[in-house]
HTML snippet that shows the backbone in 3Dmol.js (N, CA, C, O; Angstrom):
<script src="https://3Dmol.org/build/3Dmol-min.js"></script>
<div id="view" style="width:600px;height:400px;position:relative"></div>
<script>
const pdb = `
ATOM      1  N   UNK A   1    -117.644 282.704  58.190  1.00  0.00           N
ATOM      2  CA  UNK A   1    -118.204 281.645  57.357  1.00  0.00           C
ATOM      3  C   UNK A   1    -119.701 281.902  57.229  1.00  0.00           C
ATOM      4  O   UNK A   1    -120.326 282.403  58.163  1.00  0.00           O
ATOM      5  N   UNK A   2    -120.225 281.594  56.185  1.00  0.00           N
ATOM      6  CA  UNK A   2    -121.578 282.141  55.741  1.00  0.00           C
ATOM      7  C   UNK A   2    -122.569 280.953  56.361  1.00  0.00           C
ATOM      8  O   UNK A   2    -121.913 279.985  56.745  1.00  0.00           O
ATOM      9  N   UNK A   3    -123.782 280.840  56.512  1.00  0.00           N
ATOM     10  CA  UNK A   3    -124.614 280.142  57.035  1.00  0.00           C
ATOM     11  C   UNK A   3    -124.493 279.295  55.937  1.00  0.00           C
ATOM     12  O   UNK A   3    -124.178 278.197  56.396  1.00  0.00           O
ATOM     13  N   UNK A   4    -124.590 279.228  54.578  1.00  0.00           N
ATOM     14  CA  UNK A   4    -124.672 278.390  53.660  1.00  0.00           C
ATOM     15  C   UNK A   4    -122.955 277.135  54.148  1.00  0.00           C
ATOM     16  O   UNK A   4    -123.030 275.910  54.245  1.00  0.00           O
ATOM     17  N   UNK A   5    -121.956 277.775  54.304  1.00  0.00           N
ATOM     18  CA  UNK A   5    -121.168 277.247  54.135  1.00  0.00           C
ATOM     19  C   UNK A   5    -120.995 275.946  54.862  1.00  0.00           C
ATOM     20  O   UNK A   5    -120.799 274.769  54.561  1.00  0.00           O
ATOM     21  N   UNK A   6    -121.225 276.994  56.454  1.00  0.00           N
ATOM     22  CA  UNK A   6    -121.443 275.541  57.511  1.00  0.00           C
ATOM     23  C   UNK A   6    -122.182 274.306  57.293  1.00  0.00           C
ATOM     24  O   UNK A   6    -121.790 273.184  57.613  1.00  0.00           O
ATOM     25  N   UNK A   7    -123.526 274.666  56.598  1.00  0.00           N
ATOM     26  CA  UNK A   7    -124.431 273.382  56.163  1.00  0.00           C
ATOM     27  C   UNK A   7    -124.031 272.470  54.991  1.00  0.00           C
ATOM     28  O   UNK A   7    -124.515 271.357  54.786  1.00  0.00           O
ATOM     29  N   UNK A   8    -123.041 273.107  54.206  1.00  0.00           N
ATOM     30  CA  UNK A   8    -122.267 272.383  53.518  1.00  0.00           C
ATOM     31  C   UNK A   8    -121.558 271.442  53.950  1.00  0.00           C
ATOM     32  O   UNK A   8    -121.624 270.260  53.616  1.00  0.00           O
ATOM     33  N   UNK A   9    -120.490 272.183  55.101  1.00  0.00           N
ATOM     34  CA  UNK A   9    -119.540 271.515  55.587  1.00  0.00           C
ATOM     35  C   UNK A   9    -120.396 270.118  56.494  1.00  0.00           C
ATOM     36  O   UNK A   9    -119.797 269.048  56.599  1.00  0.00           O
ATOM     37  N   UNK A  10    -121.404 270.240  56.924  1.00  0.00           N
ATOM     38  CA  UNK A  10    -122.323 269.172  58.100  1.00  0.00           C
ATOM     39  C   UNK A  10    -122.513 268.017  57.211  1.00  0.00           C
ATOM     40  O   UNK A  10    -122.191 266.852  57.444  1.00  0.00           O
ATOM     41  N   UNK A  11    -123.402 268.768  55.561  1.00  0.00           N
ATOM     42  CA  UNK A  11    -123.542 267.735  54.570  1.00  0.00           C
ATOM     43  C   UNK A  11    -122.462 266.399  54.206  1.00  0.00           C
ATOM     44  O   UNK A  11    -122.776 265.220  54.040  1.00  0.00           O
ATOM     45  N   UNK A  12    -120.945 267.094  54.141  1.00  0.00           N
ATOM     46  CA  UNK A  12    -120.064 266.397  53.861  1.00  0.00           C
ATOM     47  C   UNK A  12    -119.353 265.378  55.210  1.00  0.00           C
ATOM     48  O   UNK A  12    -118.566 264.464  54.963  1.00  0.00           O
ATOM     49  N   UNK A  13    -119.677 265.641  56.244  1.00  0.00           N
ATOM     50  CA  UNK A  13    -119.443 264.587  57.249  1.00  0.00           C
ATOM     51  C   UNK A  13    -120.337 263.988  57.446  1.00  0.00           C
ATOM     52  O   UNK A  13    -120.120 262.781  57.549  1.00  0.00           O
ATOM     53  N   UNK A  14    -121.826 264.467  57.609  1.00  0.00           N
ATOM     54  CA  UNK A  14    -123.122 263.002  57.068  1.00  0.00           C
ATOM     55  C   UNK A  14    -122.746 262.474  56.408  1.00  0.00           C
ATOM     56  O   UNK A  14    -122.567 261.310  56.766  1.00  0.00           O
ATOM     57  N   UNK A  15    -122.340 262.801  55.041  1.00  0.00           N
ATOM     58  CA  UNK A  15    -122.555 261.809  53.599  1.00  0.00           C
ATOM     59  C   UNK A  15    -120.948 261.022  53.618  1.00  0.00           C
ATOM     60  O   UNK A  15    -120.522 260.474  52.601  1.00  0.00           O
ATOM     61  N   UNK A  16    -119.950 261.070  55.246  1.00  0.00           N
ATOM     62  CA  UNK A  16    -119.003 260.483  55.152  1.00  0.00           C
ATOM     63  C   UNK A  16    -117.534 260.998  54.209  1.00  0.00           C
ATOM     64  O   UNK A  16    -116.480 260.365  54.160  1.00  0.00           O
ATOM     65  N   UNK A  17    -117.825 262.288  53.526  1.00  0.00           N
ATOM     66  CA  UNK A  17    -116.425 262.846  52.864  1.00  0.00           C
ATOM     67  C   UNK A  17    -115.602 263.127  54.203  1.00  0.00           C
ATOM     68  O   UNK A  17    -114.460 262.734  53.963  1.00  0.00           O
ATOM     69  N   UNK A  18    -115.640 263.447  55.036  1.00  0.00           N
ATOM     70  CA  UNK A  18    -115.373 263.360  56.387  1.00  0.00           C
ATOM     71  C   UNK A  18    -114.856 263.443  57.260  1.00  0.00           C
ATOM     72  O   UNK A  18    -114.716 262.225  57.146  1.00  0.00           O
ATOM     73  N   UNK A  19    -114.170 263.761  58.481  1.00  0.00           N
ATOM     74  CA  UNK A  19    -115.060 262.911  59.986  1.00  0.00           C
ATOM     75  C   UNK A  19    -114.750 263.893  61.043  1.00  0.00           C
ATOM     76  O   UNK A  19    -114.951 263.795  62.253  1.00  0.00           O
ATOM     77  N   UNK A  20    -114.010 265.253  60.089  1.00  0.00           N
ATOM     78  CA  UNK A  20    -114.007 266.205  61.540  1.00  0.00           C
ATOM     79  C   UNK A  20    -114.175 267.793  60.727  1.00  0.00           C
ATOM     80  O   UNK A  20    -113.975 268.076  59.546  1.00  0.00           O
ATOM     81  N   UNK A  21    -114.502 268.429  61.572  1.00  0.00           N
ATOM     82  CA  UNK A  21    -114.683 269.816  61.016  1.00  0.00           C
ATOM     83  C   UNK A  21    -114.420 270.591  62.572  1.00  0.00           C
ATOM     84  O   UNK A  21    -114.733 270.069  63.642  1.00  0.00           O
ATOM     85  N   UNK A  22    -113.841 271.808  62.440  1.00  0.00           N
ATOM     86  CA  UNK A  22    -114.312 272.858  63.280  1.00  0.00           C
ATOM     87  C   UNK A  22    -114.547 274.504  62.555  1.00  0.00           C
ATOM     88  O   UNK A  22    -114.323 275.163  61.539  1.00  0.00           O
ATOM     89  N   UNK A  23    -115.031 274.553  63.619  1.00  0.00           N
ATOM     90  CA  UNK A  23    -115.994 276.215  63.409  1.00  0.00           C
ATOM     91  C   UNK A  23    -115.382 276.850  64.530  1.00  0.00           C
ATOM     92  O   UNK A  23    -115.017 276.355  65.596  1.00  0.00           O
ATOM     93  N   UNK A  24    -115.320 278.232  64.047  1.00  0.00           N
ATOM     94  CA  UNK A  24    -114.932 279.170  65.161  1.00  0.00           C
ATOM     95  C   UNK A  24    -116.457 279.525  65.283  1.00  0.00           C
ATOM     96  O   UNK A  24    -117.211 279.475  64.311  1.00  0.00           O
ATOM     97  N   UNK A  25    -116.782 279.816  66.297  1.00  0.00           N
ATOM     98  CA  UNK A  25    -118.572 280.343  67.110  1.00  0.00           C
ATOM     99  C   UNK A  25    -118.410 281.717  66.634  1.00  0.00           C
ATOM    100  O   UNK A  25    -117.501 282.444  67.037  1.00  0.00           O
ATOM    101  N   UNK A  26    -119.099 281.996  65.963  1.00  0.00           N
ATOM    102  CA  UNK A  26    -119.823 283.840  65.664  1.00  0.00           C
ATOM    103  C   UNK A  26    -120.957 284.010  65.892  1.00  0.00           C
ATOM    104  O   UNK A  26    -121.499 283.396  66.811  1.00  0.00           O
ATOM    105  N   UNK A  27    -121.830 285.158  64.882  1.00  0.00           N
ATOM    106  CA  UNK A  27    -123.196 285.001  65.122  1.00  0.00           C
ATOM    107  C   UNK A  27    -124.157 283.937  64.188  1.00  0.00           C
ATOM    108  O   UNK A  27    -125.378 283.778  64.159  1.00  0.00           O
ATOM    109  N   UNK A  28    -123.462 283.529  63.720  1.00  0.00           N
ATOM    110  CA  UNK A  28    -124.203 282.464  62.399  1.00  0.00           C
ATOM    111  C   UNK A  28    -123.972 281.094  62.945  1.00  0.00           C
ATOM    112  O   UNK A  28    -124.753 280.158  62.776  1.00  0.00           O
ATOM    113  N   UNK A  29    -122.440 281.009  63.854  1.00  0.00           N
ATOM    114  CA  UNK A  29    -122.562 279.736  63.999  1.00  0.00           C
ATOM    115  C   UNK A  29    -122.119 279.346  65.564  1.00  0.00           C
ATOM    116  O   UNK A  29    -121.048 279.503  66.152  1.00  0.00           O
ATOM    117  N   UNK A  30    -123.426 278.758  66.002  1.00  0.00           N
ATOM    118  CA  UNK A  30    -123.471 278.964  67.399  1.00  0.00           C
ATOM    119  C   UNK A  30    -124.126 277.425  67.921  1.00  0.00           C
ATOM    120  O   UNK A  30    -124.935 276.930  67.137  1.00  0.00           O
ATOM    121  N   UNK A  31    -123.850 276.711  69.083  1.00  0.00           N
ATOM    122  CA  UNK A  31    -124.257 275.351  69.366  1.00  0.00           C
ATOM    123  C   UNK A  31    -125.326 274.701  68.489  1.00  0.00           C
ATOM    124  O   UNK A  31    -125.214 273.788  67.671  1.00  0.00           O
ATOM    125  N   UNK A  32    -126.630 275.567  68.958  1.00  0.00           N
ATOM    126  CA  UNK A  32    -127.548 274.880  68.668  1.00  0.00           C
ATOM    127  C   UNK A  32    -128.025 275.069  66.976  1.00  0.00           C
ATOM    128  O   UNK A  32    -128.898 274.380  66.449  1.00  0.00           O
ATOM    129  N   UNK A  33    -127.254 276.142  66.286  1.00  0.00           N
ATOM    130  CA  UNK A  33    -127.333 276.104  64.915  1.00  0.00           C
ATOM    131  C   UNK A  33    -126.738 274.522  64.175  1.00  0.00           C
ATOM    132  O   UNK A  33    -127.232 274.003  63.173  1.00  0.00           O
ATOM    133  N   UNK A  34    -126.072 274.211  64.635  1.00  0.00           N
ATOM    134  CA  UNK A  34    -124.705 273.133  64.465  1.00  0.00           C
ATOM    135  C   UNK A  34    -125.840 271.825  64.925  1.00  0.00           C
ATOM    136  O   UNK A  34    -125.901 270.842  64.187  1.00  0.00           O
ATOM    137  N   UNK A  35    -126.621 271.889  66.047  1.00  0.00           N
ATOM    138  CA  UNK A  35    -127.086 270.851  66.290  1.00  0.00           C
ATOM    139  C   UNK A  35    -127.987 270.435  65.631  1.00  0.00           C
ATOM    140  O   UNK A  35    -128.136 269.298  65.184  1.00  0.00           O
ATOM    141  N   UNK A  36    -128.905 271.694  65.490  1.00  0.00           N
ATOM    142  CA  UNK A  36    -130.401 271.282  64.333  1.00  0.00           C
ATOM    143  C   UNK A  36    -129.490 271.071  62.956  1.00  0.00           C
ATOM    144  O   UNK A  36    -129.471 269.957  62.433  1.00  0.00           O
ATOM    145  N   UNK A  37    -128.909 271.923  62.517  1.00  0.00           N
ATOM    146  CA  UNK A  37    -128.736 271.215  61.105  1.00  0.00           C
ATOM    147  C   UNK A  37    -128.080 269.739  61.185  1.00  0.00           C
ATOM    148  O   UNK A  37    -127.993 268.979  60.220  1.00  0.00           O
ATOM    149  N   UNK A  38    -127.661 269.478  62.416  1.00  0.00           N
ATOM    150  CA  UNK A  38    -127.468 268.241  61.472  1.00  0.00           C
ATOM    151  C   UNK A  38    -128.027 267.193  62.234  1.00  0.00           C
ATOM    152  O   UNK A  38    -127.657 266.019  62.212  1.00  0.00           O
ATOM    153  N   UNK A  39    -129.067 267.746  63.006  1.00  0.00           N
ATOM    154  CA  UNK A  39    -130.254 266.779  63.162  1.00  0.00           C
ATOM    155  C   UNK A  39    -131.239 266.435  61.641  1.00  0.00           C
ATOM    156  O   UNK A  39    -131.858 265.476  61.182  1.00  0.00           O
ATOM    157  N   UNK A  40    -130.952 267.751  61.271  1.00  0.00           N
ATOM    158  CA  UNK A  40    -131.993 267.856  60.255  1.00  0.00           C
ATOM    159  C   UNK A  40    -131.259 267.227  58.875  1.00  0.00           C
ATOM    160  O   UNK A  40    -132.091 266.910  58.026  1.00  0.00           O
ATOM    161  N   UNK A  41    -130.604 267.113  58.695  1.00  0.00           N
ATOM    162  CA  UNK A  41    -129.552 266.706  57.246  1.00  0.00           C
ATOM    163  C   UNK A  41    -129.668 264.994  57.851  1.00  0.00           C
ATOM    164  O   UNK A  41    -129.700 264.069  57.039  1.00  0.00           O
ATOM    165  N   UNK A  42    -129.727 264.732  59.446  1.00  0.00           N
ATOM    166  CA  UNK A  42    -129.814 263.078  58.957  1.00  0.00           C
ATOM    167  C   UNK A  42    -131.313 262.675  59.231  1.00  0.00           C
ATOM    168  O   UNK A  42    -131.448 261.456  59.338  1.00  0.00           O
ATOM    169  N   UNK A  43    -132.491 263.421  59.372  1.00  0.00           N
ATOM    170  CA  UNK A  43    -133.723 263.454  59.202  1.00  0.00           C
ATOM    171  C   UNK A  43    -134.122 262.744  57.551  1.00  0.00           C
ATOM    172  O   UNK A  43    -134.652 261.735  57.085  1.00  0.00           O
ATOM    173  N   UNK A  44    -133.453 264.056  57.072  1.00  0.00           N
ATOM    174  CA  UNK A  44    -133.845 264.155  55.244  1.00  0.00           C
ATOM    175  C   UNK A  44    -133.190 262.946  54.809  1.00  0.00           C
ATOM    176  O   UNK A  44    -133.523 262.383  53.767  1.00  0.00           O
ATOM    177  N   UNK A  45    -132.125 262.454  55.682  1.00  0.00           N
ATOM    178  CA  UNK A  45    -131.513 261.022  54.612  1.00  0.00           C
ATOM    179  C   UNK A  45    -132.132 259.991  54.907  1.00  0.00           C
ATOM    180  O   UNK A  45    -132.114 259.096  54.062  1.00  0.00           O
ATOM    181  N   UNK A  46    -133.089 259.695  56.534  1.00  0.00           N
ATOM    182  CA  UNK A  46    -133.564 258.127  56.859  1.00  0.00           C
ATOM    183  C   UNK A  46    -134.711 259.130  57.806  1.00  0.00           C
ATOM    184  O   UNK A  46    -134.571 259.433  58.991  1.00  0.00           O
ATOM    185  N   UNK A  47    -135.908 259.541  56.850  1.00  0.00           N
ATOM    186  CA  UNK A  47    -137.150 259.848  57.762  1.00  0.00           C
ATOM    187  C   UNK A  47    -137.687 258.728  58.938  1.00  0.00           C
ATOM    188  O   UNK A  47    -137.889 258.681  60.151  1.00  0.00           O
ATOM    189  N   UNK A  48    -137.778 257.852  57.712  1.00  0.00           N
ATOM    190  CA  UNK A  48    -138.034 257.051  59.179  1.00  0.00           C
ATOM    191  C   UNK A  48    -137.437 256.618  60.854  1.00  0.00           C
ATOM    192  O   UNK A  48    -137.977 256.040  61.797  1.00  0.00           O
ATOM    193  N   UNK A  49    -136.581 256.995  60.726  1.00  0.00           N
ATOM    194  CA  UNK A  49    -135.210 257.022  62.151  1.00  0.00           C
ATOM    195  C   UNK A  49    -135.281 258.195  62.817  1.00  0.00           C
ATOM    196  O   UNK A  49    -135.265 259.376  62.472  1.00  0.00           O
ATOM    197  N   UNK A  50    -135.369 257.579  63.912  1.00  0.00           N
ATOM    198  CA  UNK A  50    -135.396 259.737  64.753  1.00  0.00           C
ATOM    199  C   UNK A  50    -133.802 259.443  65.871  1.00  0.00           C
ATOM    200  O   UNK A  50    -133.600 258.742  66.863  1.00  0.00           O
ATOM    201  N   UNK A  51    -133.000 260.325  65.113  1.00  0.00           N
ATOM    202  CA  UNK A  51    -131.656 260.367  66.253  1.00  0.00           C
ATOM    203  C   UNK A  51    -131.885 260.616  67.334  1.00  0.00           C
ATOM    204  O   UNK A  51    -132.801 261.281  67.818  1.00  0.00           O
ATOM    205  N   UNK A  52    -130.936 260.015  67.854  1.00  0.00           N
ATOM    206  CA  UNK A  52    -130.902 260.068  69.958  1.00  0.00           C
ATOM    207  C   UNK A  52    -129.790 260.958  69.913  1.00  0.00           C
ATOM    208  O   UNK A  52    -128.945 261.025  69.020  1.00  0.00           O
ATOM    209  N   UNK A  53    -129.879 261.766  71.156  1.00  0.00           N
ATOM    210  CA  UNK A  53    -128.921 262.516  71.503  1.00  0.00           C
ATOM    211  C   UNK A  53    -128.952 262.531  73.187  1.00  0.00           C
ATOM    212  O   UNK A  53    -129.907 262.170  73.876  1.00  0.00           O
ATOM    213  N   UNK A  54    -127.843 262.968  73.601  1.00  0.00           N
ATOM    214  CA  UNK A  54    -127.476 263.499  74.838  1.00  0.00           C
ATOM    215  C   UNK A  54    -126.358 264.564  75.100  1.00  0.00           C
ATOM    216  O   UNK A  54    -125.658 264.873  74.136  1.00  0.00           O
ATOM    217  N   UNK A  55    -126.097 265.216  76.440  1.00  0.00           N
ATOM    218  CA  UNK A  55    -125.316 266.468  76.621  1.00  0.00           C
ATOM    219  C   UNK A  55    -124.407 265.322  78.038  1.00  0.00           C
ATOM    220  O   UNK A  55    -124.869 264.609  78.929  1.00  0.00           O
ATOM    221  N   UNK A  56    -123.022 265.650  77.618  1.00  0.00           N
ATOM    222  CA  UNK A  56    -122.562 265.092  78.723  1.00  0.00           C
ATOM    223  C   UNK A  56    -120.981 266.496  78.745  1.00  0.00           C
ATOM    224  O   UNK A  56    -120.279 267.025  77.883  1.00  0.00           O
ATOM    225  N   UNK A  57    -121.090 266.558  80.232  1.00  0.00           N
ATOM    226  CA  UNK A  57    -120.159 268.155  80.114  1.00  0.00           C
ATOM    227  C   UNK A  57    -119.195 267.512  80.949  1.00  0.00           C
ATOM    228  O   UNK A  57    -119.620 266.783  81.846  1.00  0.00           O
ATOM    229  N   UNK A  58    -117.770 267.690  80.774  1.00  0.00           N
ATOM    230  CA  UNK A  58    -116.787 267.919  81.119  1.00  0.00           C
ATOM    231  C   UNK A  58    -116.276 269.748  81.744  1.00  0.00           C
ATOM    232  O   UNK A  58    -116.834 270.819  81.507  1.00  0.00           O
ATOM    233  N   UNK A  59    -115.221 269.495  82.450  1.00  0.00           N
ATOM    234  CA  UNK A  59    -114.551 270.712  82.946  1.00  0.00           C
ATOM    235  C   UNK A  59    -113.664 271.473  81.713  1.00  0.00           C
ATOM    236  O   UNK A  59    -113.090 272.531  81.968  1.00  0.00           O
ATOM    237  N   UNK A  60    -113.591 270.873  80.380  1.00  0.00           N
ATOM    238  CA  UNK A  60    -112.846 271.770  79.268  1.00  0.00           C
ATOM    239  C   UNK A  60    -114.151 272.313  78.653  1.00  0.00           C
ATOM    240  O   UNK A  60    -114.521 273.457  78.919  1.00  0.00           O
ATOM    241  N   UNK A  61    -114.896 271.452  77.783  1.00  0.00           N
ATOM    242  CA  UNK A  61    -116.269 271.312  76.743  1.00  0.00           C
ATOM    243  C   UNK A  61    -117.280 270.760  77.013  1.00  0.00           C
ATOM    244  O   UNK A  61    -117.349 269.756  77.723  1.00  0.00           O
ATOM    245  N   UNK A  62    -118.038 271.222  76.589  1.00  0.00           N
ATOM    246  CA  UNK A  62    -119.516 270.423  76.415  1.00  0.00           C
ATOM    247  C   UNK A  62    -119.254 269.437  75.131  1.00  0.00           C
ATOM    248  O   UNK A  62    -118.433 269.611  74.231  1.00  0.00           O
ATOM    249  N   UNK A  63    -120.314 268.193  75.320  1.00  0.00           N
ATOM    250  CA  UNK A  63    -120.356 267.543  74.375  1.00  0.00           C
ATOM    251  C   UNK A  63    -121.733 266.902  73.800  1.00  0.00           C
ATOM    252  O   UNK A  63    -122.607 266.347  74.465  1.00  0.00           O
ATOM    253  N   UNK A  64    -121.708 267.112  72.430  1.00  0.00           N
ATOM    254  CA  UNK A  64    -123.266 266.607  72.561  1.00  0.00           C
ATOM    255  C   UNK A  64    -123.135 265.422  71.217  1.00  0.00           C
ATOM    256  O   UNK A  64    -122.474 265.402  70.179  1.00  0.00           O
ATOM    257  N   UNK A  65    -124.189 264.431  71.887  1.00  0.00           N
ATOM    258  CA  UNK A  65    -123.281 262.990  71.030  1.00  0.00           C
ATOM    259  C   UNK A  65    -124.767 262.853  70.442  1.00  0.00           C
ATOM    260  O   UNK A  65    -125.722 262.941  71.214  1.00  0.00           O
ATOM    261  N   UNK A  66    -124.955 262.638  69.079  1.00  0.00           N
ATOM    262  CA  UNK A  66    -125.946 262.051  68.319  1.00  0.00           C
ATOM    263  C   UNK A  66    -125.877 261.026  67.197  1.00  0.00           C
ATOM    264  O   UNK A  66    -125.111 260.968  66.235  1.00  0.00           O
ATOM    265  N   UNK A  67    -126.856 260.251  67.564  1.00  0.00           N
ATOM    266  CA  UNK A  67    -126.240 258.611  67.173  1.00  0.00           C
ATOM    267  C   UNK A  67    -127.484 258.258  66.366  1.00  0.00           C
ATOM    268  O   UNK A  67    -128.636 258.493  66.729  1.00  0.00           O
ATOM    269  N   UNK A  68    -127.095 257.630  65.160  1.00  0.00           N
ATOM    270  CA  UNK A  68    -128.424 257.080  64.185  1.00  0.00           C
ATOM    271  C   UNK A  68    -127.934 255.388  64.118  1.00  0.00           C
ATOM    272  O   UNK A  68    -126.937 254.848  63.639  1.00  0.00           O
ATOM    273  N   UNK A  69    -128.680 255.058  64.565  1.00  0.00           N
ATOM    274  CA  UNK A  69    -129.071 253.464  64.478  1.00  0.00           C
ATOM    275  C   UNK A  69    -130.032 253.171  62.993  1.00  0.00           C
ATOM    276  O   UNK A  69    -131.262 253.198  63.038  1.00  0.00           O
ATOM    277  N   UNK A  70    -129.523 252.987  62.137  1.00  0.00           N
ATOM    278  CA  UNK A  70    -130.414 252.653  61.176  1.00  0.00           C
ATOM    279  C   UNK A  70    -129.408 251.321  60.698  1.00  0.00           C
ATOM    280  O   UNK A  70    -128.289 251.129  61.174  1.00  0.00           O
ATOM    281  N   UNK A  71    -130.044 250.475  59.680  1.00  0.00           N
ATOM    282  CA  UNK A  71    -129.534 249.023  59.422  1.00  0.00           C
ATOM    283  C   UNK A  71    -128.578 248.964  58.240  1.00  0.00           C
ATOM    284  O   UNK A  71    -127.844 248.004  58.007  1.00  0.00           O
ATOM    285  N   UNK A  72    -128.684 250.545  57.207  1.00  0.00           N
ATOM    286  CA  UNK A  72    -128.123 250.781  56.381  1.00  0.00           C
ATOM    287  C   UNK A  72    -126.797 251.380  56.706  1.00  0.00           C
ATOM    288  O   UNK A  72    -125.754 250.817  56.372  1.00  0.00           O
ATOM    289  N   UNK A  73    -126.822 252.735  57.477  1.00  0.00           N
ATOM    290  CA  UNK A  73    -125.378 253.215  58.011  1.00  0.00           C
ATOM    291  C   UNK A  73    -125.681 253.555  59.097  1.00  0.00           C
ATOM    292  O   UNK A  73    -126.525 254.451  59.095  1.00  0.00           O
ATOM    293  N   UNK A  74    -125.235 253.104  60.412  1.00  0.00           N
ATOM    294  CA  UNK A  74    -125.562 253.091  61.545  1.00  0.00           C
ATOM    295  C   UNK A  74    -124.265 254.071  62.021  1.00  0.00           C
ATOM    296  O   UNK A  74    -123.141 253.578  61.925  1.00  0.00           O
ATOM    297  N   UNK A  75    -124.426 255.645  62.605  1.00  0.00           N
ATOM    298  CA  UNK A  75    -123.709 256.274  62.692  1.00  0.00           C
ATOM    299  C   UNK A  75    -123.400 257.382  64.138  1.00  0.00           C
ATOM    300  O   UNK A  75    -124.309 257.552  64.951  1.00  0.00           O
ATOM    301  N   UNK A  76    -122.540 257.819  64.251  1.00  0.00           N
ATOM    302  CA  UNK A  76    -122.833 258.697  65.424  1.00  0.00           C
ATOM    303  C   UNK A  76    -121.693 259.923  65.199  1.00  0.00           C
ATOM    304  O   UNK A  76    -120.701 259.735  64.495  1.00  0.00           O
ATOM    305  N   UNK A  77    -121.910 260.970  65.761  1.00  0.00           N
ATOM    306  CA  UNK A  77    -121.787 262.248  66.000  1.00  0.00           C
ATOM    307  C   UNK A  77    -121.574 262.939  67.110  1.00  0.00           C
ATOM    308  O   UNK A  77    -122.359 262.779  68.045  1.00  0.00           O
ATOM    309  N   UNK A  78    -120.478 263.840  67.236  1.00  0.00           N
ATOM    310  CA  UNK A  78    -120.340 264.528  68.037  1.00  0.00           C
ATOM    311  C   UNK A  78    -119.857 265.738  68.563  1.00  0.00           C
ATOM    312  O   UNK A  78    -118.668 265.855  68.266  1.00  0.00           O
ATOM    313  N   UNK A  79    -120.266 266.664  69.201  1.00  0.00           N
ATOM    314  CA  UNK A  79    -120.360 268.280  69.089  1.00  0.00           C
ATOM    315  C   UNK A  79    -119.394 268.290  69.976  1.00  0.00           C
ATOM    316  O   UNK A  79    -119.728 267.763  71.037  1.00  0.00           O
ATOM    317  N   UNK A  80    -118.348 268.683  69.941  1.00  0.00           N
ATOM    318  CA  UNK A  80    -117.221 269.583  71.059  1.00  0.00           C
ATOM    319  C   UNK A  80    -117.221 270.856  71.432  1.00  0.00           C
ATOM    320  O   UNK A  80    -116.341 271.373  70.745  1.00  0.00           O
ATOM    321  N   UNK A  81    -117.739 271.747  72.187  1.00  0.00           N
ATOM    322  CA  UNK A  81    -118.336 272.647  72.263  1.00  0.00           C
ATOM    323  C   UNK A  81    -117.047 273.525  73.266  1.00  0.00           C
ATOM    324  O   UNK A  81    -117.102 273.358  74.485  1.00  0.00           O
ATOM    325  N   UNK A  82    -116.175 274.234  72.809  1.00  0.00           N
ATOM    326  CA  UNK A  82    -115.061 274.550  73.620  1.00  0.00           C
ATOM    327  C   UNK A  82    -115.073 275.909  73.581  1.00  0.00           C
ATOM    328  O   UNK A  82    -113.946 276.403  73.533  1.00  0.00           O
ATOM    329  N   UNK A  83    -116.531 277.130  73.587  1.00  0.00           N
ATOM    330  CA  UNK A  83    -116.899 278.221  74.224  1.00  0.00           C
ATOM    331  C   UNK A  83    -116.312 279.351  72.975  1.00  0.00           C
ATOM    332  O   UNK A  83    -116.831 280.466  72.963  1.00  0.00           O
ATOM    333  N   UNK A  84    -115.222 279.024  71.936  1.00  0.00           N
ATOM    334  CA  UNK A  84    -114.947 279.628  71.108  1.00  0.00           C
ATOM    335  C   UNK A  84    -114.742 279.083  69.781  1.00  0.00           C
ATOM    336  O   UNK A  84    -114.617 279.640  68.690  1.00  0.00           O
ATOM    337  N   UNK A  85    -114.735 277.672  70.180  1.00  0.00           N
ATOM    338  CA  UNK A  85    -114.766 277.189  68.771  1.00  0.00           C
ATOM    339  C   UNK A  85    -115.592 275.261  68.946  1.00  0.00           C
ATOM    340  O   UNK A  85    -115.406 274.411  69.816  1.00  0.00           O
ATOM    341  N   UNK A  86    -116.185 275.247  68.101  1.00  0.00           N
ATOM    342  CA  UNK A  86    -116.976 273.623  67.950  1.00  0.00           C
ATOM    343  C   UNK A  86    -116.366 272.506  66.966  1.00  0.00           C
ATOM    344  O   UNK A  86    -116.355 272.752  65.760  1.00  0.00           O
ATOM    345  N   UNK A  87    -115.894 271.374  67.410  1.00  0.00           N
ATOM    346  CA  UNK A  87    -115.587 270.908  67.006  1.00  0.00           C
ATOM    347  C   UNK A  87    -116.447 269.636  66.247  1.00  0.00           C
ATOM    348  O   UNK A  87    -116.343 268.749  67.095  1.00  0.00           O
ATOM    349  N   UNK A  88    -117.098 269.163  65.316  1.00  0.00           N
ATOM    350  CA  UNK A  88    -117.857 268.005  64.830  1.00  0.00           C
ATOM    351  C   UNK A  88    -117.148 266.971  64.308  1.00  0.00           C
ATOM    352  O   UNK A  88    -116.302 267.139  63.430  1.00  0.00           O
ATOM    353  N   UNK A  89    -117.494 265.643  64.898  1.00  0.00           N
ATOM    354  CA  UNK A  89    -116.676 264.418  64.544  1.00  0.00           C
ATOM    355  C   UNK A  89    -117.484 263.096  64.207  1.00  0.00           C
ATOM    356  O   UNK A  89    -118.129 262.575  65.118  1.00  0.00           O
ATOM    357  N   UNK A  90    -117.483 262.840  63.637  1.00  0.00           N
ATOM    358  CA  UNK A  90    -118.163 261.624  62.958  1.00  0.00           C
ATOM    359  C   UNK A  90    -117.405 260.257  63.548  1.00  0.00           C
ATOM    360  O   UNK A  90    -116.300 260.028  63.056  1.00  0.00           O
ATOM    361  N   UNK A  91    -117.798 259.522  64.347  1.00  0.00           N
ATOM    362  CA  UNK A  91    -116.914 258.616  65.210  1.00  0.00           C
ATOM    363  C   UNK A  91    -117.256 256.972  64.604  1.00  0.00           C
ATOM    364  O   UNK A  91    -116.689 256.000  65.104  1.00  0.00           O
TER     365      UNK A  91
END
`;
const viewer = $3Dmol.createViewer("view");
viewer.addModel(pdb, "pdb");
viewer.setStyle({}, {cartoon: {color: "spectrum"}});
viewer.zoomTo();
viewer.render();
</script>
């Protein structure tokens, strides 16, 4: 999958078309690629709001949960990180 594609796919679970995606991990698409973009895609929609995040690990995956509190769409996110493939879920 091309770098363009993934940021597509992030776009469309921000904007709610939605609520799960996975990625197989290569060299384009790797944790923290997955995390900034879509820190950054809900930056560009509510500048004023800065998402919270945290890492909470289990014995299968890592998980990394990022949550926007805003008054308009108050939303949260989350990275399943299962060493070969990532799972993103819009909860």
């Amino acid at each position: 999958m091309a770098d363009v594609d993934y940021i597509l796919k992030l776009e469309e679970l921000v904007q709610g078309k939605t609520d799960k995606i996975d990625f197989l991990r290569n060299d384009d698409i790797q944790r923290d690629n997955i995390l900034e973009c879509l820190h950054r895609l809900l930056m560009s929609g509510y500048p004023e709001t800065t998402p919270q995040g945290c890492f909470l690990e289990s014995e299968n995956y890592i998980i990394y949960e990022l949550s926007l509190n805003h008054n308009k769409t108050p939303s949260s996110f989350r990275v399943l990180d299962f060493g070969d493939k990532f799972t993103v879920l819009r909860l």
